[in-house]
TISE-779668 format. One record per residue: x, y, z of N, C-alpha, C in turn; residue number from 1. Coordinates in Angstrom, 3 decimals. Layout:
N
+----------+----------+----------+----------+----------+----------+----------+----------+----------+-----+
:       nx :       ny :       nz :      cax :      cay :      caz :       cx :       cy :       cz : pos :
+----------+----------+----------+----------+----------+----------+----------+----------+----------+-----+
:        X :        Y :        Z :        X :        Y :        Z :        X :        Y :        Z : NUM :
...
+----------+----------+----------+----------+----------+----------+----------+----------+----------+-----+
//
This chain:
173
+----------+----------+----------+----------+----------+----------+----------+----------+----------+-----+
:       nx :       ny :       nz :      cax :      cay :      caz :       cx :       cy :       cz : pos :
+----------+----------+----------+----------+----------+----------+----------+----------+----------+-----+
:   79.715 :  106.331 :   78.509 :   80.593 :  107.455 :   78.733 :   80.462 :  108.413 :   77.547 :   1 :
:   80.326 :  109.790 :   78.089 :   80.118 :  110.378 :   76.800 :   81.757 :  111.305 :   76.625 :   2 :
:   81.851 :  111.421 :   75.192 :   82.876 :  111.956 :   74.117 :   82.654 :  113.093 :   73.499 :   3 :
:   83.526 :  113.471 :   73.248 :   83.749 :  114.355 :   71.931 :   84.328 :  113.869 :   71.008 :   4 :
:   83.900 :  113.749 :   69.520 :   85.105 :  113.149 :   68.647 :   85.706 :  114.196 :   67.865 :   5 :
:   86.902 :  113.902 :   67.731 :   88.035 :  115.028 :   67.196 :   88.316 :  114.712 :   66.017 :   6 :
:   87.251 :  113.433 :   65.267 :   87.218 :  113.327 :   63.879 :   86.083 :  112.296 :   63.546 :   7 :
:   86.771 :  111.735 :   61.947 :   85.592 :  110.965 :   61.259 :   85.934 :  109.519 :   61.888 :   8 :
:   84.481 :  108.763 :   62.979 :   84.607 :  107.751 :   62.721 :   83.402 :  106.846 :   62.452 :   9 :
:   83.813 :  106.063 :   61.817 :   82.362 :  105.266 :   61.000 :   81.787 :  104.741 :   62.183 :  10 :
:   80.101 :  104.922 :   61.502 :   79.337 :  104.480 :   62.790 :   79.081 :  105.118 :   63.607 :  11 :
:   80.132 :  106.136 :   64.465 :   79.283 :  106.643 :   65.381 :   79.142 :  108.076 :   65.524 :  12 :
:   80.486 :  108.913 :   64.635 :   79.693 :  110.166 :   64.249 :   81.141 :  111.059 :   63.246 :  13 :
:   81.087 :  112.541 :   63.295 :   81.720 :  113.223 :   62.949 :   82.297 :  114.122 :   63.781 :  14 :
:   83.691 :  114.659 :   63.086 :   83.911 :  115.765 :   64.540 :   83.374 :  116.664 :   65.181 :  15 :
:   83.059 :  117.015 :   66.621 :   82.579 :  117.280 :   67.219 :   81.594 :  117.106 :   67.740 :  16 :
:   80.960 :  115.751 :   67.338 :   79.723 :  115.040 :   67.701 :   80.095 :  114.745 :   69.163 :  17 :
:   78.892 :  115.070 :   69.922 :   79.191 :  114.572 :   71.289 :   78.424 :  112.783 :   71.669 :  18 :
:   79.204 :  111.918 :   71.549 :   78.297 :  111.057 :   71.200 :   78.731 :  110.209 :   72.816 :  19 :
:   77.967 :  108.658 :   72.968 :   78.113 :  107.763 :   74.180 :   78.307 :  107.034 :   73.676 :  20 :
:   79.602 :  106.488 :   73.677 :   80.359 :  104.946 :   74.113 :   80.789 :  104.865 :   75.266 :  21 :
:   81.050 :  103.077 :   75.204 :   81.538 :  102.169 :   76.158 :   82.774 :  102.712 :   76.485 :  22 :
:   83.126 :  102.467 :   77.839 :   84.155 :  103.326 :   78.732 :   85.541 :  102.874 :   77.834 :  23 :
:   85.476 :  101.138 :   78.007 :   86.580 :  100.164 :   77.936 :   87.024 :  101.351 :   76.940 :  24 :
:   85.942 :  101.097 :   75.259 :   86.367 :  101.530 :   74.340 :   86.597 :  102.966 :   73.687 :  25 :
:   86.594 :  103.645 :   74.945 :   86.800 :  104.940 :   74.995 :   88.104 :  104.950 :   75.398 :  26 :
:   88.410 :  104.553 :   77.026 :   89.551 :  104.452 :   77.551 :   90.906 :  103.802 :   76.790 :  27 :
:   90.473 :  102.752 :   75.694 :   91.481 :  101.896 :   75.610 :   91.650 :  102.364 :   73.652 :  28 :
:   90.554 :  102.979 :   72.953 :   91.034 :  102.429 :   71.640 :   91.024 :  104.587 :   71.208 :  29 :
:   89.884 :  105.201 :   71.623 :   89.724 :  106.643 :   71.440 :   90.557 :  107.368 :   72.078 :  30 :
:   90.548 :  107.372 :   73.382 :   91.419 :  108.298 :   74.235 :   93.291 :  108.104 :   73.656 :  31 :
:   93.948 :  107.087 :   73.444 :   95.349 :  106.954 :   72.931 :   95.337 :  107.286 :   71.414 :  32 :
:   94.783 :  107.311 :   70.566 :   94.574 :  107.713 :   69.334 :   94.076 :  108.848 :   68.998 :  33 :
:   93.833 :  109.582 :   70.321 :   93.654 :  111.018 :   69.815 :   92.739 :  110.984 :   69.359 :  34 :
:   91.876 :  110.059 :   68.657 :   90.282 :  110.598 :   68.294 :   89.249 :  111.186 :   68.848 :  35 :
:   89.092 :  110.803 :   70.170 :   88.290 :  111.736 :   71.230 :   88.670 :  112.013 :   72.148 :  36 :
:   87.784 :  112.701 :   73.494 :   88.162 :  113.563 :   74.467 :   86.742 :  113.349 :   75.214 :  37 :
:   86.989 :  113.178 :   76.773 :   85.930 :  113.154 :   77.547 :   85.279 :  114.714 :   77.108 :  38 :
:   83.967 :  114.075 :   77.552 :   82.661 :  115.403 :   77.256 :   82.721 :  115.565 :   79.387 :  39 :
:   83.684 :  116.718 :   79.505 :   83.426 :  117.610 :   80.840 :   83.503 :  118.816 :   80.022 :  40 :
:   83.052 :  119.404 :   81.363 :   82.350 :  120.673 :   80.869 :   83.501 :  121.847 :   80.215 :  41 :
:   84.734 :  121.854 :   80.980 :   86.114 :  122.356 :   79.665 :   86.043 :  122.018 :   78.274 :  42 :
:   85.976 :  121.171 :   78.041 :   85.976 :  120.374 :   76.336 :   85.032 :  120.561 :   75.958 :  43 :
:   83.514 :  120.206 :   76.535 :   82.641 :  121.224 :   76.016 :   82.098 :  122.501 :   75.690 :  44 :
:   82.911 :  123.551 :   76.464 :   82.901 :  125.171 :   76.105 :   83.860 :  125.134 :   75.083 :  45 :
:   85.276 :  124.012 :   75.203 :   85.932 :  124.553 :   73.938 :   85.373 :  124.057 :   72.576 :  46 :
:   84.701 :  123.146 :   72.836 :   83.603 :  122.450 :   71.676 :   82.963 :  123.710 :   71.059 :  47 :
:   82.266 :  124.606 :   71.999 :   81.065 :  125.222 :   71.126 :   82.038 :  126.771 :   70.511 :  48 :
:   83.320 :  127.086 :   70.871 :   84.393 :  127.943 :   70.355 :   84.665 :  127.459 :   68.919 :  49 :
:   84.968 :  126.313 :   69.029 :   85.270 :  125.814 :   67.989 :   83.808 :  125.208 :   66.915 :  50 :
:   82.916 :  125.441 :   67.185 :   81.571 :  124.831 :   66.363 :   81.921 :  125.246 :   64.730 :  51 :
:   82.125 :  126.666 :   64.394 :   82.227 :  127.699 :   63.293 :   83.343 :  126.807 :   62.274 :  52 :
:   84.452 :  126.782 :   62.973 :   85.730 :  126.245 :   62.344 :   85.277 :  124.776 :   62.148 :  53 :
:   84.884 :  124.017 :   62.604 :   84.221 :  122.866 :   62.648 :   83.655 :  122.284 :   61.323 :  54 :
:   82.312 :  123.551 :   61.050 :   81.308 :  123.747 :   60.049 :   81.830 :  124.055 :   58.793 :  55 :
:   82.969 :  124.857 :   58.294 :   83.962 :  125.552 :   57.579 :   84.207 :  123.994 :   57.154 :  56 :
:   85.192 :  123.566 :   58.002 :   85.895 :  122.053 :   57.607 :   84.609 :  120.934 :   56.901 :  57 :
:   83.363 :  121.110 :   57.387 :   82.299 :  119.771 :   57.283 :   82.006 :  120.072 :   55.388 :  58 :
:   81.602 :  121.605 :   55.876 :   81.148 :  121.906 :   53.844 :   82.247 :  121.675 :   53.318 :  59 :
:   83.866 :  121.893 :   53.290 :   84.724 :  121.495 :   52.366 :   84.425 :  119.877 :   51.907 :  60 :
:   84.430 :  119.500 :   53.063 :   84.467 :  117.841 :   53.064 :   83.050 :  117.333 :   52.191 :  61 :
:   82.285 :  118.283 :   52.170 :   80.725 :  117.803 :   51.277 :   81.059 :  117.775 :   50.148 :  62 :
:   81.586 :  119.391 :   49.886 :   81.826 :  119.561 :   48.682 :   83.012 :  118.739 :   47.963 :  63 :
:   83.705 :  118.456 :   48.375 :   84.657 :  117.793 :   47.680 :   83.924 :  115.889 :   47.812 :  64 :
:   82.975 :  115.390 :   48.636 :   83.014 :  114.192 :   48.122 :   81.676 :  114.207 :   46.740 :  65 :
:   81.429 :  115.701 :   47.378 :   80.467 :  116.513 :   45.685 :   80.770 :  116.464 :   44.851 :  66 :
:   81.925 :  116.709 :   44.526 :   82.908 :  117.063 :   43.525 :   83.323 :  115.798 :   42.599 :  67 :
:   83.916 :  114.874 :   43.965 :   84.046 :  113.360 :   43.461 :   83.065 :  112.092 :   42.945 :  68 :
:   81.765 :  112.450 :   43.780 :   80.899 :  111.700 :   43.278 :   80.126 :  111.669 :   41.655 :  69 :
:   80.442 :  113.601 :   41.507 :   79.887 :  113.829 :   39.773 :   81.454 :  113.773 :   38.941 :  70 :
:   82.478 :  113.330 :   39.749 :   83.478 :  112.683 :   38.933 :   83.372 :  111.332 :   38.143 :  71 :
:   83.076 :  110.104 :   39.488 :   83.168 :  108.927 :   38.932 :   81.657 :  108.227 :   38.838 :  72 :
:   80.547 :  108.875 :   39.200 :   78.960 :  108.637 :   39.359 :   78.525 :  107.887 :   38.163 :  73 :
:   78.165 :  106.892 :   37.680 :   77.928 :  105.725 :   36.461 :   78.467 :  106.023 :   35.816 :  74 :
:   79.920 :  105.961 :   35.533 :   81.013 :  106.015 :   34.726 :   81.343 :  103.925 :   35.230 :  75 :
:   82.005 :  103.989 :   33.772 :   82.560 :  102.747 :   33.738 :   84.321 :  102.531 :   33.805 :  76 :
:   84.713 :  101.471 :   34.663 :   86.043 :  101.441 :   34.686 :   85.826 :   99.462 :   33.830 :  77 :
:   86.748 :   99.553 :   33.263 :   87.530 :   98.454 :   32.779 :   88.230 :   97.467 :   33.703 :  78 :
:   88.902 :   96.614 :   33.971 :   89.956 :   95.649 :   34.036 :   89.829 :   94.409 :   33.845 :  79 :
:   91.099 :   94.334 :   33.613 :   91.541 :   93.186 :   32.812 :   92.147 :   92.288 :   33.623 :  80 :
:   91.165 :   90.579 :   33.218 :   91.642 :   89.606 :   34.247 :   91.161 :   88.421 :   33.048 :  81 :
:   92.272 :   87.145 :   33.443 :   91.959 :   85.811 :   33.194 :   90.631 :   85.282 :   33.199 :  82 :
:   90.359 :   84.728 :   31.737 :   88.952 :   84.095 :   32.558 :   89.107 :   82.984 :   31.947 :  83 :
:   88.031 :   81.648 :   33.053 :   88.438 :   80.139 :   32.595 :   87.191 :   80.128 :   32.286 :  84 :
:   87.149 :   79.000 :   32.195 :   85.548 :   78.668 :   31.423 :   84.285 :   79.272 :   32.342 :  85 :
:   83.272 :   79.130 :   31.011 :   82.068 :   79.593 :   31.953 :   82.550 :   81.058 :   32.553 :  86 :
:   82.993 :   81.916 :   31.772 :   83.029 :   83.076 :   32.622 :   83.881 :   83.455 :   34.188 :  87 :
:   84.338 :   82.492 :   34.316 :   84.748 :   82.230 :   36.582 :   86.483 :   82.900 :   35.378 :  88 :
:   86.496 :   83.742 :   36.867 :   88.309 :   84.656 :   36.640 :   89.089 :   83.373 :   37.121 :  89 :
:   90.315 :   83.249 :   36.731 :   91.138 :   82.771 :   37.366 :   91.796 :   83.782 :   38.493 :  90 :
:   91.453 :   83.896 :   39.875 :   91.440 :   85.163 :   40.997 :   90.693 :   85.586 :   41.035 :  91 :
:   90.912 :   87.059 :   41.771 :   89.753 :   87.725 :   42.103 :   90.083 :   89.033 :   41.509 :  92 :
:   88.789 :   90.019 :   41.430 :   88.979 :   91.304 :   41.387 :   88.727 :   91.809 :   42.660 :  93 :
:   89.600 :   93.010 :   43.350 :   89.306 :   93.238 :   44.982 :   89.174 :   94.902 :   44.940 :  94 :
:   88.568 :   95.126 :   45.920 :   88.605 :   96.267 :   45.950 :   89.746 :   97.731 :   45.705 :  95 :
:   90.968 :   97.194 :   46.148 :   92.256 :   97.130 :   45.806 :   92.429 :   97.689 :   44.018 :  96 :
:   92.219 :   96.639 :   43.537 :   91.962 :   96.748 :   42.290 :   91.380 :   97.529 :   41.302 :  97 :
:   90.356 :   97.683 :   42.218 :   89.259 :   98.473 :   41.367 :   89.530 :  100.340 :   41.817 :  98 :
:   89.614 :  100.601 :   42.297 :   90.207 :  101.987 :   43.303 :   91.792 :  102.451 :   42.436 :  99 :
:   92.464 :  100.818 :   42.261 :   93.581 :  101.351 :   40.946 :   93.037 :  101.798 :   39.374 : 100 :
:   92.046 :  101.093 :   39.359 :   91.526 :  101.711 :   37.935 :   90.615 :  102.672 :   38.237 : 101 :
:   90.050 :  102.676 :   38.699 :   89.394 :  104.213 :   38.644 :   90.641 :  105.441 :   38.521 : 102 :
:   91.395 :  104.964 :   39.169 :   92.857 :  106.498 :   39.196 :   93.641 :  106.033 :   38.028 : 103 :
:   93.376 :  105.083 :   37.177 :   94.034 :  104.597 :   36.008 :   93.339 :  105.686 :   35.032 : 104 :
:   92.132 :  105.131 :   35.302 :   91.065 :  105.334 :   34.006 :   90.526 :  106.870 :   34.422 : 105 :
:   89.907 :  107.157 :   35.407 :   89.562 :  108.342 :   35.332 :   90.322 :  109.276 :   36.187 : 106 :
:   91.339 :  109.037 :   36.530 :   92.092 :  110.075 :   37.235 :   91.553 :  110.861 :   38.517 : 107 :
:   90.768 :  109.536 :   39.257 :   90.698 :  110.545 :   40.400 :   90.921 :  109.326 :   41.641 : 108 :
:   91.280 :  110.073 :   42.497 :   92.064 :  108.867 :   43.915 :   91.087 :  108.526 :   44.315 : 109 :
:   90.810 :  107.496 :   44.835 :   89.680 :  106.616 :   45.771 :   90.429 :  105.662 :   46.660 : 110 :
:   90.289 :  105.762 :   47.835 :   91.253 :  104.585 :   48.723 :   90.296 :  103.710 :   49.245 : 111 :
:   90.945 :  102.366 :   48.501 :   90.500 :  101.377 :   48.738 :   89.261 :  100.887 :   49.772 : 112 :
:   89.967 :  101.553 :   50.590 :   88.267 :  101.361 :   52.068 :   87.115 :  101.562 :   51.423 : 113 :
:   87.203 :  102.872 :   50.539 :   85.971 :  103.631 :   50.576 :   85.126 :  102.816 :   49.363 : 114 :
:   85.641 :  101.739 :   48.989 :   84.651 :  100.934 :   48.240 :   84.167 :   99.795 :   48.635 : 115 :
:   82.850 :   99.832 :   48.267 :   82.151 :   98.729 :   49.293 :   81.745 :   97.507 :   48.046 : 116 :
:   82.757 :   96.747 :   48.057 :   82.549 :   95.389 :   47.397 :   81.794 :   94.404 :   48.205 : 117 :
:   81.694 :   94.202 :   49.281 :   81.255 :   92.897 :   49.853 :   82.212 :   91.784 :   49.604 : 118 :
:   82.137 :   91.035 :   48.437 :   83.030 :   89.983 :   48.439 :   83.574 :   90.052 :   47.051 : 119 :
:   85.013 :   89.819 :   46.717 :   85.593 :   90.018 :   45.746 :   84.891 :   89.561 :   44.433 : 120 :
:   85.010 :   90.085 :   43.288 :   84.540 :   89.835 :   41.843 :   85.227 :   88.739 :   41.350 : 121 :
:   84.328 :   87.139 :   40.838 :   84.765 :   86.345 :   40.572 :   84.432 :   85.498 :   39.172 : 122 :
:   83.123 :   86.518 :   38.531 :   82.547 :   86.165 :   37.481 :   83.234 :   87.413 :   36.407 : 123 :
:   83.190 :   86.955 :   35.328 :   83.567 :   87.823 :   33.698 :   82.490 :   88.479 :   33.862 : 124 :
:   81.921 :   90.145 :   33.191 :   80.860 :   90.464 :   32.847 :   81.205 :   91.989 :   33.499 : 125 :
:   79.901 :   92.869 :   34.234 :   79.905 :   94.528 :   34.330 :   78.969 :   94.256 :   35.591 : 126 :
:   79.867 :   94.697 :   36.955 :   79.204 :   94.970 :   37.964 :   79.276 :   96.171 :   38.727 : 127 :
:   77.698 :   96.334 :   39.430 :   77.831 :   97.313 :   39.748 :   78.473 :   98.131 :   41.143 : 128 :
:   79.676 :   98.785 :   41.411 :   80.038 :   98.601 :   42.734 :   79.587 :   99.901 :   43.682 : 129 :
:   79.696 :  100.138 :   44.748 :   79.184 :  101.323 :   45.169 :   80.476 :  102.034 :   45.767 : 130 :
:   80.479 :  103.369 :   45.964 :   82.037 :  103.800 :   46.716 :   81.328 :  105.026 :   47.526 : 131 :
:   81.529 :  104.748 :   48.863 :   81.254 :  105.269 :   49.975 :   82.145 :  106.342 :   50.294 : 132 :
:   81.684 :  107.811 :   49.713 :   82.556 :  109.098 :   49.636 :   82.909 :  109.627 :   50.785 : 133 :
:   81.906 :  110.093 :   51.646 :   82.007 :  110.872 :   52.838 :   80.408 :  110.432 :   53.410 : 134 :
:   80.587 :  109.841 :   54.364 :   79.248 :  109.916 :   55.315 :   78.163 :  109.583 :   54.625 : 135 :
:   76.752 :  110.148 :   54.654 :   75.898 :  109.455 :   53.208 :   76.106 :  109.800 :   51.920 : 136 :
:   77.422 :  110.301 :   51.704 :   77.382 :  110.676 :   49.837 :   78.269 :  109.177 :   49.359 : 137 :
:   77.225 :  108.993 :   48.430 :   77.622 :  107.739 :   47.643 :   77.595 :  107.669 :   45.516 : 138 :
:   78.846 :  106.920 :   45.672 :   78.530 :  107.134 :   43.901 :   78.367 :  105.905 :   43.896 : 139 :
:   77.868 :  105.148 :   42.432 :   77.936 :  103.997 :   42.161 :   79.517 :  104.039 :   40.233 : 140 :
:   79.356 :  102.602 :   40.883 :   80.650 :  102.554 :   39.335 :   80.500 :  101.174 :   38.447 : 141 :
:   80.030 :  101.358 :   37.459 :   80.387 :   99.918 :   36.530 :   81.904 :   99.509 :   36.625 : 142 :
:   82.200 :   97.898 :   37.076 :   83.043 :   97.446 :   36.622 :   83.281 :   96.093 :   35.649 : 143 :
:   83.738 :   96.888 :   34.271 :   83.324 :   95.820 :   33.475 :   85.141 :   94.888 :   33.710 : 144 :
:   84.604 :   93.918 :   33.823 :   85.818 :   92.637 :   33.868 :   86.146 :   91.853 :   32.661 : 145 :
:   86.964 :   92.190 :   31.971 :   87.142 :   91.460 :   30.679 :   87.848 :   90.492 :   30.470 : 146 :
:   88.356 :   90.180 :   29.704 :   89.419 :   89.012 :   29.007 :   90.542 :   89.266 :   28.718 : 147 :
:   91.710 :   88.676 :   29.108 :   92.764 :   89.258 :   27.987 :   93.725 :   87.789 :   28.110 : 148 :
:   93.816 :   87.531 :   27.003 :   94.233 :   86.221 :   26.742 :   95.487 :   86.240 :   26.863 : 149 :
:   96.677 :   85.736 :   26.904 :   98.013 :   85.817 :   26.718 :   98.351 :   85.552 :   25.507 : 150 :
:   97.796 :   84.167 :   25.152 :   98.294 :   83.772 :   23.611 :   96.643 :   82.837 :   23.153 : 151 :
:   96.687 :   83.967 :   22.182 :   95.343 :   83.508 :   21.287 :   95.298 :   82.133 :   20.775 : 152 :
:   96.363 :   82.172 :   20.022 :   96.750 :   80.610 :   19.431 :   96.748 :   79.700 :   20.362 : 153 :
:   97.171 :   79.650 :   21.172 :   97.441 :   78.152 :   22.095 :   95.791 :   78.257 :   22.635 : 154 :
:   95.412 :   79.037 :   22.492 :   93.802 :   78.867 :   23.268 :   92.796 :   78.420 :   22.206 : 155 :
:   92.990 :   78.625 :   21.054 :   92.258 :   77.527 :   20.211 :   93.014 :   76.377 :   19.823 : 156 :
:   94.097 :   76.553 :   19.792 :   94.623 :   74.767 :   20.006 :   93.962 :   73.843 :   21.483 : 157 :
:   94.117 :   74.343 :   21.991 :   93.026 :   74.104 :   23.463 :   92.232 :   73.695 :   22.870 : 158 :
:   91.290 :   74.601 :   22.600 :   89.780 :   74.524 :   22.060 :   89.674 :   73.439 :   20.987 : 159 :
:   90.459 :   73.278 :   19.752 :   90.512 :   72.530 :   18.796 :   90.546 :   71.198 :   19.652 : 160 :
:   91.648 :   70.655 :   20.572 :   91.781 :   69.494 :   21.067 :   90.996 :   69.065 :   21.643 : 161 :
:   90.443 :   69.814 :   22.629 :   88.680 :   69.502 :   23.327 :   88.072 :   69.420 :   22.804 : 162 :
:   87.582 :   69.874 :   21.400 :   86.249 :   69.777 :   20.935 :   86.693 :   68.088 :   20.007 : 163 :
:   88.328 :   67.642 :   19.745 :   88.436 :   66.476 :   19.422 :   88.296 :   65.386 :   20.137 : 164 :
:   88.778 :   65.978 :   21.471 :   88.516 :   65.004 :   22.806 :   87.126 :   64.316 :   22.647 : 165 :
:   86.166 :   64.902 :   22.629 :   84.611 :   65.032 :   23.057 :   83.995 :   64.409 :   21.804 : 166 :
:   84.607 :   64.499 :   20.445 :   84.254 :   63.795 :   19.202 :   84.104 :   62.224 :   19.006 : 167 :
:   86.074 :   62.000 :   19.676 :   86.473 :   60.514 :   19.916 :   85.586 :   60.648 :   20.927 : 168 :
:   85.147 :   60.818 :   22.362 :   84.267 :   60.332 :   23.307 :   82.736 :   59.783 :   22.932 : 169 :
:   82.191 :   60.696 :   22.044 :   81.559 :   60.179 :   21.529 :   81.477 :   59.375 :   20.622 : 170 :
:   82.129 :   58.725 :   19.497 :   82.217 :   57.711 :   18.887 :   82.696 :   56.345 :   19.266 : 171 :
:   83.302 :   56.629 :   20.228 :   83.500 :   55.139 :   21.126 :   82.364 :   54.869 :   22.009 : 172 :
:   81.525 :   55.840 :   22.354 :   79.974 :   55.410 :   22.761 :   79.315 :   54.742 :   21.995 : 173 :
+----------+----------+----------+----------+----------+----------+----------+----------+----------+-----+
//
């Protein structure tokens, strides 16, 4: 069944794209949400009225994920998380997360969707994440994951006792 879409949806196009989907999912998830509109021949004359105003709206939308991408483009964000041994966080870092520090650290909004983690950050160290601006404009972002201890002292008392643990273990060998 072919459409008109009356906005951005991932995958299958931009507004005013006349594109073909499945009826079901035309009838049941596009048509009540207002995102599209059957492609008859009314909606299509008002389609090509509206092409100009359309085009107006598409360059704002370039330019501004233009704008944003030479905002946060290999810039580094920080945060701060638990780490247990061997580097492994105690949690995760989520996308969530990272979208708060970027508007922490560099002051510019990113919503959460638009970053493409794959699977949450679970190692200490600087990874690289990508954030999916508008359509193919893409920035990339260091996120370095650090340490922040609560109490220094009790963590080399830790350390002191383990490395005594492992002393006596070995001398009773």
């Amino acid at each position: 069944m072919k459409v008109v879409l009356l906005g951005e949806i991932k995958g299958k196009g931009g507004e005013g794209d006349v594109v073909d989907v499945a009826q079901g999912y035309a009838e049941n998830y596009l048509f009540p949400k207002k995102l599209a509109v059957a492609a008859t021949k009314g909606n299509l004359k008002q389609l090509e009225e509206r092409r100009n105003n359309i085009a107006k709206r598409e360059a704002v939308r370039i330019s501004d994920a233009n704008a944003l991408k030479d905002a946060v483009d290999g810039k580094t964000v920080t945060i701060d998380a638990k780490v247990g041994d061997e580097g492994v966080l105690f949690g995760s870092v989520t996308s969530g997360m990272i979208a708060d520090a970027i508007k922490a650290q560099l002051d510019v909004e990113i919503d959460r969707k638009r970053v493409e983690l794959g699977k949450p950050i679970k190692m200490a160290g600087v990874h690289p994440v990508v954030i999916s601006l508008y359509r193919d404009i893409r920035a990339a972002v260091n996120v370095a994951v650090g340490v922040t201890p609560e109490e220094p002292e009790a963590e080399a008392e830790v350390a002191e006792e383990a490395a005594e643990a492992v002393e006596t273990e070995a001398a009773a060998e």
